[in-house]
MDAnalysis code that builds the backbone (N, CA, C; Angstrom):
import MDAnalysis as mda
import numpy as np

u = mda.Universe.empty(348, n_residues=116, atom_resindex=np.repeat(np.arange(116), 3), trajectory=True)
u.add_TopologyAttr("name", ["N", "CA", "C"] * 116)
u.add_TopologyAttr("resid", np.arange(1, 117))
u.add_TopologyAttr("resname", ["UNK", "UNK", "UNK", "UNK", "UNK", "UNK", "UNK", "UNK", "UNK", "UNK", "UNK", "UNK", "UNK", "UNK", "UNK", "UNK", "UNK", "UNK", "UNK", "UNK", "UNK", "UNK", "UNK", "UNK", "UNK", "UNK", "UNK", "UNK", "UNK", "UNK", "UNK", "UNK", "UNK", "UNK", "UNK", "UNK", "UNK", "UNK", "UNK", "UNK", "UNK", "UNK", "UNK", "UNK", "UNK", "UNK", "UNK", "UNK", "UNK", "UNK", "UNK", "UNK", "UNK", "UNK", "UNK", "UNK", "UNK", "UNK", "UNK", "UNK", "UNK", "UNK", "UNK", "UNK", "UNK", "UNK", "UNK", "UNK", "UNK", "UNK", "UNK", "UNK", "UNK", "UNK", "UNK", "UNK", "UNK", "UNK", "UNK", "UNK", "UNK", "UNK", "UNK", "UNK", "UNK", "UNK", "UNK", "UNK", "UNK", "UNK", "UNK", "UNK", "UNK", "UNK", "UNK", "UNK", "UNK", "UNK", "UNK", "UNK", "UNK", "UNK", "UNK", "UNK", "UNK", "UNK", "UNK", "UNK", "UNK", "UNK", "UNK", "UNK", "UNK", "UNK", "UNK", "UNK"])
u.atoms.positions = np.array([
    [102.340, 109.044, 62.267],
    [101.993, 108.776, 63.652],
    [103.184, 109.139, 64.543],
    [102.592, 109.545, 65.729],
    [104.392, 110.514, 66.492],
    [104.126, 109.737, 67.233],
    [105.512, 109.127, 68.006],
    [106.134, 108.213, 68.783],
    [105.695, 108.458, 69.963],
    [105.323, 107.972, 70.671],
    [105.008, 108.388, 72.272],
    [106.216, 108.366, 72.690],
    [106.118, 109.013, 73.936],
    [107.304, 109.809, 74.576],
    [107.478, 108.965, 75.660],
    [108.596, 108.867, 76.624],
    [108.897, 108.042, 77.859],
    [107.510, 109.088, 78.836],
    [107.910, 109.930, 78.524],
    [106.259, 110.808, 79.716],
    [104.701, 110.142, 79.309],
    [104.397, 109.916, 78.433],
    [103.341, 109.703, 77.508],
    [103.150, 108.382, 78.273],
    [104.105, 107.661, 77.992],
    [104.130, 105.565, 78.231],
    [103.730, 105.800, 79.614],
    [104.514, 106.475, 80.684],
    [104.356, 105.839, 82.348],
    [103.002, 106.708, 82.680],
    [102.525, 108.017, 81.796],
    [101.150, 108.503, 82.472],
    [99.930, 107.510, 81.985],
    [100.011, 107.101, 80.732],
    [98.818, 105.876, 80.349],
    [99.241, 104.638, 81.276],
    [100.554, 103.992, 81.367],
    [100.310, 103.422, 82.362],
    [99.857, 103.371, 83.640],
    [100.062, 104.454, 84.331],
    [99.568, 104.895, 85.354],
    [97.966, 105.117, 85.430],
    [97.852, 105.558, 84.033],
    [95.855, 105.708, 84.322],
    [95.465, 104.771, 83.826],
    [96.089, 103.630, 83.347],
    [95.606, 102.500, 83.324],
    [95.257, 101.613, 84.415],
    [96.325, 101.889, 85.710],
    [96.067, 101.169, 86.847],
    [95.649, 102.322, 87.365],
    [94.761, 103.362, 87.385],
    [93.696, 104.122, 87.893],
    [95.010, 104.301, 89.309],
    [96.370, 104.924, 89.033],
    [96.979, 105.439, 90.044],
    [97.430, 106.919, 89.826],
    [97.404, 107.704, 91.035],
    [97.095, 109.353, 90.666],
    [98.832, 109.760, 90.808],
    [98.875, 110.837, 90.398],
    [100.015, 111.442, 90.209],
    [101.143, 111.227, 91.513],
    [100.275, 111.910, 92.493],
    [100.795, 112.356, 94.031],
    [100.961, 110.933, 94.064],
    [99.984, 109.452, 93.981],
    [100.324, 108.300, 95.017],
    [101.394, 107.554, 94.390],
    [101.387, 107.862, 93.043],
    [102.529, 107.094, 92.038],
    [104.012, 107.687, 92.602],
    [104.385, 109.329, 93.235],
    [105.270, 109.657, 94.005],
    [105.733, 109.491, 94.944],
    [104.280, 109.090, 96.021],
    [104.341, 108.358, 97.132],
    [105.143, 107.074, 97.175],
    [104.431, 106.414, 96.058],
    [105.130, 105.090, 95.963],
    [106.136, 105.008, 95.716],
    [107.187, 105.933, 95.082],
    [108.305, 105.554, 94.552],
    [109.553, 106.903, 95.413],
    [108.787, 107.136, 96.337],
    [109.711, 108.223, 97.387],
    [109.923, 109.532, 96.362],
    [109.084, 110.003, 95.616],
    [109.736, 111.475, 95.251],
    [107.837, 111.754, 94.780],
    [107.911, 113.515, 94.591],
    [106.979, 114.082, 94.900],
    [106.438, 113.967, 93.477],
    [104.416, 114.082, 93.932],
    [104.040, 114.138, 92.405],
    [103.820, 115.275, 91.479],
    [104.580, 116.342, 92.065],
    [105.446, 117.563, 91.146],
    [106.193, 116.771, 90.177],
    [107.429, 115.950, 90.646],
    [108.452, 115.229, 89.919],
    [107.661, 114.434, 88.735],
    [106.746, 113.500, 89.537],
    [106.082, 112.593, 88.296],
    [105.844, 113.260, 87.344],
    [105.137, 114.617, 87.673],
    [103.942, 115.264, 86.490],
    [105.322, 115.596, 85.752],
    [106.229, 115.962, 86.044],
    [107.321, 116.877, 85.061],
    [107.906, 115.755, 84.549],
    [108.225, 114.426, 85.155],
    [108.690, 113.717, 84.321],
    [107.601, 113.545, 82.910],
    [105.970, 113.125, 83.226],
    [105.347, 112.369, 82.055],
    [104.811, 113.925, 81.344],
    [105.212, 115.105, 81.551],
    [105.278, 116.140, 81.005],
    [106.687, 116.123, 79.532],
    [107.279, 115.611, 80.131],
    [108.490, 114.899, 79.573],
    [109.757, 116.444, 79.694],
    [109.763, 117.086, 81.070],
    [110.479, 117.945, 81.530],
    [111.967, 118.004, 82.211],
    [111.802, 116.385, 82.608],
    [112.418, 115.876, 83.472],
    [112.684, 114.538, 83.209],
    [113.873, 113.994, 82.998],
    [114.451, 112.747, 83.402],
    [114.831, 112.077, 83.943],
    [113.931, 110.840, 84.257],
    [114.064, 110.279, 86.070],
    [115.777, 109.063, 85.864],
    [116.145, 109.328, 86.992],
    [117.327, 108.566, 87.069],
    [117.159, 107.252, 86.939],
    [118.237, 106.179, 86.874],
    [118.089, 104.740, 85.928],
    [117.219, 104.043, 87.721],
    [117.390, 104.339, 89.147],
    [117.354, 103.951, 90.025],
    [115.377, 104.403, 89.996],
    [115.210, 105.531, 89.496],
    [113.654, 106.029, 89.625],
    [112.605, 105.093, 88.169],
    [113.922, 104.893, 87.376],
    [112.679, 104.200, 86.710],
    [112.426, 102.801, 87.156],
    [113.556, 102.594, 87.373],
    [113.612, 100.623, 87.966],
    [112.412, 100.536, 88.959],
    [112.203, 101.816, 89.999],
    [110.655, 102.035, 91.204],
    [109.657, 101.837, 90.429],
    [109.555, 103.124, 89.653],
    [107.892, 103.418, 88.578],
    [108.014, 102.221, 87.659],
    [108.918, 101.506, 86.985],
    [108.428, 99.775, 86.420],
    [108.055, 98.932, 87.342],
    [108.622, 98.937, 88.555],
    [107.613, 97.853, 89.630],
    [106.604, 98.465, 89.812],
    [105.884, 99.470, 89.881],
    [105.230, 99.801, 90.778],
    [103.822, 99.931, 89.270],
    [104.288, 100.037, 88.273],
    [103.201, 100.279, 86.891],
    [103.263, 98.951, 86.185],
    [104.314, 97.504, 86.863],
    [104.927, 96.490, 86.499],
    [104.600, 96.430, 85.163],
    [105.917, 97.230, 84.530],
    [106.289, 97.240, 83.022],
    [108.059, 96.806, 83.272],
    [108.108, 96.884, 81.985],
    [109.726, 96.173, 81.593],
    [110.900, 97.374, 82.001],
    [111.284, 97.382, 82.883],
    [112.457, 98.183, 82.876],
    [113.434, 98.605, 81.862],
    [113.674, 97.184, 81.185],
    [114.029, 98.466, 80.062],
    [113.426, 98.434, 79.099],
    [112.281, 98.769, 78.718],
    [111.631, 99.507, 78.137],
    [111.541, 100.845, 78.323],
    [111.517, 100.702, 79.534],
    [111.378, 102.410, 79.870],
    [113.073, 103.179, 79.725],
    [114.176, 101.993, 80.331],
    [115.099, 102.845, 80.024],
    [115.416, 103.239, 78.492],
    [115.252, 102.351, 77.540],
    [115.519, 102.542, 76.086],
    [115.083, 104.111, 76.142],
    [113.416, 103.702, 76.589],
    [113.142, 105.418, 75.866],
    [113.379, 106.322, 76.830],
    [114.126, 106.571, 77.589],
    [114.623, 107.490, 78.418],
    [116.579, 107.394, 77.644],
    [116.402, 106.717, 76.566],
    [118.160, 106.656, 76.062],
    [119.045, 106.157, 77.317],
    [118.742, 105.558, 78.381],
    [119.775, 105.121, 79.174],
    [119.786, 103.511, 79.356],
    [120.834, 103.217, 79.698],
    [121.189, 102.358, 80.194],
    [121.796, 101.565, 80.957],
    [121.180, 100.306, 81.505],
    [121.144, 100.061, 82.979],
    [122.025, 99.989, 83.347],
    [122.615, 100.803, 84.592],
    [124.018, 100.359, 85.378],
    [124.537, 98.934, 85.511],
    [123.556, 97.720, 85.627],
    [124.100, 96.513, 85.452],
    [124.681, 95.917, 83.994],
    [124.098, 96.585, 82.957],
    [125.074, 96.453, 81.414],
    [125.966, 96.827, 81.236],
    [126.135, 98.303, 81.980],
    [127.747, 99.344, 81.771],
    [128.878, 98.146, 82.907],
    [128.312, 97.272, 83.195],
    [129.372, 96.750, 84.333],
    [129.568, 95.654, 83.685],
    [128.790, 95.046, 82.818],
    [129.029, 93.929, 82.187],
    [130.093, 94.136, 80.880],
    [129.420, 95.191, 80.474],
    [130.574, 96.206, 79.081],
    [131.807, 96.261, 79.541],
    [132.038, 96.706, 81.022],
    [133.238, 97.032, 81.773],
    [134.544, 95.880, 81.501],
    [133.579, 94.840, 81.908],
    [134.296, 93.367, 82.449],
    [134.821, 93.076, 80.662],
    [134.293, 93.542, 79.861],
    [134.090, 93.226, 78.286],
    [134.359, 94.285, 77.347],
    [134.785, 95.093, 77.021],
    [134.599, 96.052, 76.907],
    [134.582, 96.183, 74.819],
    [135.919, 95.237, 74.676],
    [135.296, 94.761, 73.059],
    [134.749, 93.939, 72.542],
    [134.460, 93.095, 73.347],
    [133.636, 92.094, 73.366],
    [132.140, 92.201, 73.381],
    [131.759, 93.077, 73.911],
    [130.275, 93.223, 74.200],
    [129.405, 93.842, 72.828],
    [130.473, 94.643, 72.359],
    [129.966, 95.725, 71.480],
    [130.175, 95.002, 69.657],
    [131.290, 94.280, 69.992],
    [131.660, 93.236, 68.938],
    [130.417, 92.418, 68.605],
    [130.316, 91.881, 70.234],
    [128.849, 90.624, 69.634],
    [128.066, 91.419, 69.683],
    [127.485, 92.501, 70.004],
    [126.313, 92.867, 69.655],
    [126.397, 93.215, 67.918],
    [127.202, 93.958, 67.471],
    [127.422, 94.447, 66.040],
    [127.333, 92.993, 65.353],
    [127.732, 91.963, 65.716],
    [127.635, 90.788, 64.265],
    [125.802, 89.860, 65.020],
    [125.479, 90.643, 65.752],
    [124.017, 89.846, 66.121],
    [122.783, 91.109, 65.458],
    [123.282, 92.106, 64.987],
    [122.350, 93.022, 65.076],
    [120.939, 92.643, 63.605],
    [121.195, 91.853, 63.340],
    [120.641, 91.111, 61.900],
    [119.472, 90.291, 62.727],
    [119.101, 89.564, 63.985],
    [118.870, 88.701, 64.573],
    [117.441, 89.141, 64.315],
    [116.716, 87.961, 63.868],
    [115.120, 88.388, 63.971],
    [114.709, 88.112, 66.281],
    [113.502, 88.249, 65.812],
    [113.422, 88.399, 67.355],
    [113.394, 87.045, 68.060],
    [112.798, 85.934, 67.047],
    [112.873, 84.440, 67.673],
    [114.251, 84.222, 67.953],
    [115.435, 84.588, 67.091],
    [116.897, 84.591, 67.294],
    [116.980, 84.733, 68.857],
    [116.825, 85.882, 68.561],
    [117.263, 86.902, 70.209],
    [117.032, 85.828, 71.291],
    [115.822, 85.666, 71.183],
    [114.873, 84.506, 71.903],
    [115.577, 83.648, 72.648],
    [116.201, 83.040, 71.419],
    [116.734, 81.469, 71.326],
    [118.014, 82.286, 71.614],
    [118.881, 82.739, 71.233],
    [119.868, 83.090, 72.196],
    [120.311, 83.697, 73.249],
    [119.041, 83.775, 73.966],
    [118.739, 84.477, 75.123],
    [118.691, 83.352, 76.273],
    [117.890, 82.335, 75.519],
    [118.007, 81.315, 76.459],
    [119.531, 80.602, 76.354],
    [120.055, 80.787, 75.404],
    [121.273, 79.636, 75.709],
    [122.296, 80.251, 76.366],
    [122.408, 81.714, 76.740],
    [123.280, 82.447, 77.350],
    [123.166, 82.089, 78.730],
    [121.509, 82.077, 78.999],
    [121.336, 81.615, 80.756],
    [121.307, 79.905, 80.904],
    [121.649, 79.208, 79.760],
    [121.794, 78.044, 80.023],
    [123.518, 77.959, 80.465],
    [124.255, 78.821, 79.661],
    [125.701, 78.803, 79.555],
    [126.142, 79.516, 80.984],
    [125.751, 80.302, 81.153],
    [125.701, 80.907, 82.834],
    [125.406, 80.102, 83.475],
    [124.953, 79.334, 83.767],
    [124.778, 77.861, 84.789],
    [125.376, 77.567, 85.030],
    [126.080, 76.856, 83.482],
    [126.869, 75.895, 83.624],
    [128.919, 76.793, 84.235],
    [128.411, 77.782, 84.611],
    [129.550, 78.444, 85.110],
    [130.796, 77.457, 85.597],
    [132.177, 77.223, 85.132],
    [133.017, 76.285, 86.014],
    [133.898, 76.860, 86.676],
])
């Protein structure tokens, strides 16, 4: 079975919410030349164009960035602030089933709260 493509994902989404090429461009300020070549998979929309077409098809942002291989300018800034740190904990978490993730997903934004 072949992987659907980042073009593949946002055109079924899109004809899922019965939205046409041109208005999906409309909506997101660039032309629906651009769309078609992006879900042609010709073209790679910038991290700022997919963050539009996930509100606007309201899917997961990064979902779409994974399969576009990028990633979000707000992680590269967090990496920044961290830079062996980030890559450290990710490498000894990479074992994590997904309830893990879960559960340590929430205690990170519990620990961010409690900011002092």
């Amino acid at each position: 079975m072949a992987k659907t493509t980042l073009g593949e994902y946002i055109r079924n989404l899109r004809n899922k919410r019965d939205i046409g090429v041109r208005e999906l461009g409309r909506l997101v300020d660039v032309s629906g030349v651009h769309i078609s070549s992006i879900e042609k998979d010709k073209n790679t929309p910038s991290p700022e164009l997919l963050r539009k077409i996930a509100v606007i098809l309201d899917t997961d942002v990064d979902k779409l960035q994974a399969m576009a291989n990028q990633v979000d300018p707000e992680v590269i800034e967090v990496i920044k602030k961290s830079p062996s740190a980030v890559p450290n904990f990710l490498r000894s978490a990479k074992g994590l089933t997904k309830a893990q993730w879960q559960e340590l997903e929430k205690t990170a934004l519990k620990m961010s709260k409690k900011k002092v």
